[in-house]
C-alpha positions in Angstrom: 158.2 0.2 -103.4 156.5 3.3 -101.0 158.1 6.7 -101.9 160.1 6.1 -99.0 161.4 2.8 -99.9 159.7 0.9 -97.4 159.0 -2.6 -98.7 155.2 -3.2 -99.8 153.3 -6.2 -99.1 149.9 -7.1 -99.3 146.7 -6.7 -96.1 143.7 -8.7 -97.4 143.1 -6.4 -100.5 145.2 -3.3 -99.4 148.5 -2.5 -100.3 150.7 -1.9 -96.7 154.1 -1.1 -95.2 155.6 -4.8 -95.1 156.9 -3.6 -91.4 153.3 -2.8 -90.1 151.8 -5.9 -91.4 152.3 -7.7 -88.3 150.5 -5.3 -86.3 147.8 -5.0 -88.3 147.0 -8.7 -88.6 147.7 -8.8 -84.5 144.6 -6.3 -84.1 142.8 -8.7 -86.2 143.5 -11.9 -83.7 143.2 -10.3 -80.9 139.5 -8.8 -82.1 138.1 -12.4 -82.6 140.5 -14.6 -80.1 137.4 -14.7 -77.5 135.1 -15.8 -80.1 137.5 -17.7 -82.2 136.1 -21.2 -82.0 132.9 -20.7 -82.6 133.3 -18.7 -85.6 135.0 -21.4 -87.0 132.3 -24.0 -86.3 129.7 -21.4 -87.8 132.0 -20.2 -91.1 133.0 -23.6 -91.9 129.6 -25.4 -90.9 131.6 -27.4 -88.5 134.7 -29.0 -91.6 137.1 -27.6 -90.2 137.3 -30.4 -87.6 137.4 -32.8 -90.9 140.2 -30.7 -92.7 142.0 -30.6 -89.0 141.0 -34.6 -88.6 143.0 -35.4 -91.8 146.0 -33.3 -91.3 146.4 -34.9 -87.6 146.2 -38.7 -89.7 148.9 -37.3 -91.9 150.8 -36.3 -90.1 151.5 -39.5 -88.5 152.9 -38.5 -85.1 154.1 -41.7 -82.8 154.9 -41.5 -78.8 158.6 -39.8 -77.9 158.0 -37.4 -81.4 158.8 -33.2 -80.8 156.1 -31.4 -82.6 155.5 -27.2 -82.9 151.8 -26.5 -84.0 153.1 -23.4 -85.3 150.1 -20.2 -85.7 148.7 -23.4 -83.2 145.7 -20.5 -81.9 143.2 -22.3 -79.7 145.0 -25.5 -79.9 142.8 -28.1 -81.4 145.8 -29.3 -83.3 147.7 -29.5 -80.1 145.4 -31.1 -78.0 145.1 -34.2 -80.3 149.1 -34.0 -80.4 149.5 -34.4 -77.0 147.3 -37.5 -76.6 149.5 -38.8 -79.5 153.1 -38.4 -78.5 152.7 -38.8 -74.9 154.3 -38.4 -71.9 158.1 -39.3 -73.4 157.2 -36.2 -75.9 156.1 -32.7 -76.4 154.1 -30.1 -78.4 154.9 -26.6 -78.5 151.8 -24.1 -79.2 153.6 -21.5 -80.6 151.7 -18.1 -82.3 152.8 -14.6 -83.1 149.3 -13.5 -81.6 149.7 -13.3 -77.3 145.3 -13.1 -77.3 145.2 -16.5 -79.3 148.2 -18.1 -77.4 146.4 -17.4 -74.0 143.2 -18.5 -75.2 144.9 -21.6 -76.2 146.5 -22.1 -73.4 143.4 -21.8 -70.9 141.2 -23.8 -73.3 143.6 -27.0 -72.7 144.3 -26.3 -69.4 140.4 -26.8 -68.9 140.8 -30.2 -70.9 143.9 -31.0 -67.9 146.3 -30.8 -71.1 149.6 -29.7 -69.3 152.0 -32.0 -69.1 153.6 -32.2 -72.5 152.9 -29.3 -74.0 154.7 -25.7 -74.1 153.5 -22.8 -75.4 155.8 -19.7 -76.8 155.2 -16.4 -78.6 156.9 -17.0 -81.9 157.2 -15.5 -85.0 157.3 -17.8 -88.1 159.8 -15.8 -90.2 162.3 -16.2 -87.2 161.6 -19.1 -85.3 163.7 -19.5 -81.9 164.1 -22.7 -81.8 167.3 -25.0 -82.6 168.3 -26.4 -85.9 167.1 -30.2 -86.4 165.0 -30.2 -83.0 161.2 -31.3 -84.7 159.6 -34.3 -85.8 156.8 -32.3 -87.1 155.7 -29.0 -88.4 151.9 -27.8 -88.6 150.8 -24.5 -89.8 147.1 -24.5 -90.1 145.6 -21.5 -91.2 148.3 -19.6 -90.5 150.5 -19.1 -93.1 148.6 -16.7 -95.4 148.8 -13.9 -92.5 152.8 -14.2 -92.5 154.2 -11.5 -94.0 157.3 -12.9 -95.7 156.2 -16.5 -96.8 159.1 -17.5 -98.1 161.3 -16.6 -94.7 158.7 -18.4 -93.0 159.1 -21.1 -94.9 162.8 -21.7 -94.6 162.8 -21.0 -90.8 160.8 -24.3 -90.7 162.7 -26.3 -92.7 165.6 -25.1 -90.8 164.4 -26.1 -87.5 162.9 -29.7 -88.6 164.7 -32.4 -87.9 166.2 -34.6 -90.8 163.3 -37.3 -92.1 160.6 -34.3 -90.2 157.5 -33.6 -92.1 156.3 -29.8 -92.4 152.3 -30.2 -93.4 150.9 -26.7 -94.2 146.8 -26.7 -93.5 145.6 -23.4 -95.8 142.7 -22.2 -98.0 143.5 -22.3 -101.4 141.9 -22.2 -105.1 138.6 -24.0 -105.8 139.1 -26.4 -108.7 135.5 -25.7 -110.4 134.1 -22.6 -111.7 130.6 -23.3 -109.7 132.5 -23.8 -106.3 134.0 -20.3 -106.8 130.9 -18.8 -107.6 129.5 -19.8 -104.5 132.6 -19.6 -102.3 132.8 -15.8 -103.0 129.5 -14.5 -102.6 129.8 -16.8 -99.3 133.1 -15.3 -98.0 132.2 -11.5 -99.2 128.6 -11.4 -98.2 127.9 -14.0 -95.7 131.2 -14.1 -93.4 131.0 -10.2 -92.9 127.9 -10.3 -91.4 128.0 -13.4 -89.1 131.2 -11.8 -87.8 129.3 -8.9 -87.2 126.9 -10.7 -85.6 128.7 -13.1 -83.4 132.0 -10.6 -82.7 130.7 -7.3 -83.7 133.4 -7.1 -85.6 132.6 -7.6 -89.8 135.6 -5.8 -90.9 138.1 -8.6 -89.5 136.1 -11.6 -90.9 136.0 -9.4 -94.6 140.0 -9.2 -94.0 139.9 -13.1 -93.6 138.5 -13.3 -97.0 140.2 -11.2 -98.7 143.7 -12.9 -97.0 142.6 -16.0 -98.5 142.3 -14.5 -102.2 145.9 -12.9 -101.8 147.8 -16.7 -101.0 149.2 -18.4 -103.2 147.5 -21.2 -105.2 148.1 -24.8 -104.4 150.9 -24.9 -107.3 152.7 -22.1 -105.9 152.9 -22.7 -102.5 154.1 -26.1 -103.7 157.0 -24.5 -105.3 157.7 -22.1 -102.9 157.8 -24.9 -100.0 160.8 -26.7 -102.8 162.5 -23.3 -102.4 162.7 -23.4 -99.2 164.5 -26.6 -99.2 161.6 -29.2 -98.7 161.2 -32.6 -100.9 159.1 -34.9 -101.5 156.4 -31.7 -101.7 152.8 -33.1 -102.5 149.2 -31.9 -101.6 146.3 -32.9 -101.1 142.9 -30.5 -101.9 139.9 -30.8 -100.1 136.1 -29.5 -99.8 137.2 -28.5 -103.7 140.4 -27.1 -103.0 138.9 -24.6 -100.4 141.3 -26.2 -98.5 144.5 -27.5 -99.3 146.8 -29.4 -97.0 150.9 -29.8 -98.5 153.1 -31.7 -97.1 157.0 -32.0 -97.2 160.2 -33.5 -96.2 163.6 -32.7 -94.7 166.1 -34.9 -95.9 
């Protein structure tokens, strides 16, 4: 707690007022929205499309499902959604972050992605959406920027149908002491400076880093998703456990 009894939570490796944490990460977004994609391809040496490729095969979505692709972004989740529940369903792009959502939305616009798909500026501590209304959940990448976690957490469960599947999509812990070696001086020295180069903006990309360190590991996040009132809660690590994608149930 602050002197004045604000809450304290964490912003990358800085200690913040929980109630200006949202802000903060929005200036983040909306500093690399334009260039979003790319640095992806470029940080990740193109597996994120692999990580992103395996959640969409867990996930497992059939024609006439409901899914959110919640902290959706640019929508490559979304896009592959759509083709997969089809005209009898729908995806909603939903993100706290209006510069990704509209980058999102004109990217599959430009694909002629319109039909089935909604998009809404959401919060995922308070989502507005109905109890029971969703097939699926996705978070990818998204989750570590929430402030309250555990609120975020429940609000999905709450609005996922019974039998729905919430699959989180998150860096996590490597598994061996090399890969952590390696992953560090890569996020801390490397990242910095391509964002620098490709955004002209270093300070963001060292925030994305140093977000990653502060979530919690794979076990955690597994426990915390129980909390929240999901079952069946596995996960699955990739790339080392870089990555990790959970997965749970509402029953």
């Amino acid at each position: 707690m602050s002197d004045g009894g604000s809450k304290q939570t964490h912003f990358g490796y800085k200690t913040v007022d929980a109630d200006k944490k949202a802000d903060l990460v929005a200036d983040v977004f909306h500093s690399v929205a334009a260039k979003y994609d790319i640095m992806n391809d470029v940080m990740s040496l193109g597996i994120h499309r692999f990580w992103k490729r395996f959640t969409i095969e867990t996930a497992a979505a059939r024609p006439g499902m409901k899914v959110l692709d919640l902290a959706g972004g640019t929508g490559d989740l979304t896009a592959k959604f759509s083709q997969l529940v089809g005209a009898a369903g729908s995806v909603t792009l939903a993100d706290i972050n209006d510069s990704m959502l509209k980058v999102g939305r004109d990217k599959l616009r430009d694909k002629g992605i319109v039909g089935n798909v909604s998009y809404v500026q959401a919060n995922a501590e308070a989502l507005p959406f109905p109890d029971n209304h969703f097939d699926i959940i996705t978070i990818a990448f998204g989750l570590r920027n929430v402030t309250d976690k555990d609120a975020a957490l429940r609000s999905m469960q709450r609005v996922l149908k019974p039998g729905g599947k919430l699959l989180v999509l998150e860096f996590s812990k490597p598994q061996h002491d090399l890969m952590k070696k390696v992953y560090d001086l890569y996020s801390f020295k490397v990242i910095p400076q391509m964002g620098k180069l490709i955004t002209n903006d270093a300070d963001s990309y060292e925030y994305l880093a140093e977000s990653i360190r502060m979530h919690p590991d794979q076990e955690t996040l597994k426990q915390m998703m129980i909390d929240a009132g999901l079952e069946q809660v596995d996960y699955t690590n990739m790339t080392d456990g870089i990555v990790a994608l959970h997965r749970g149930y509402k029953f």
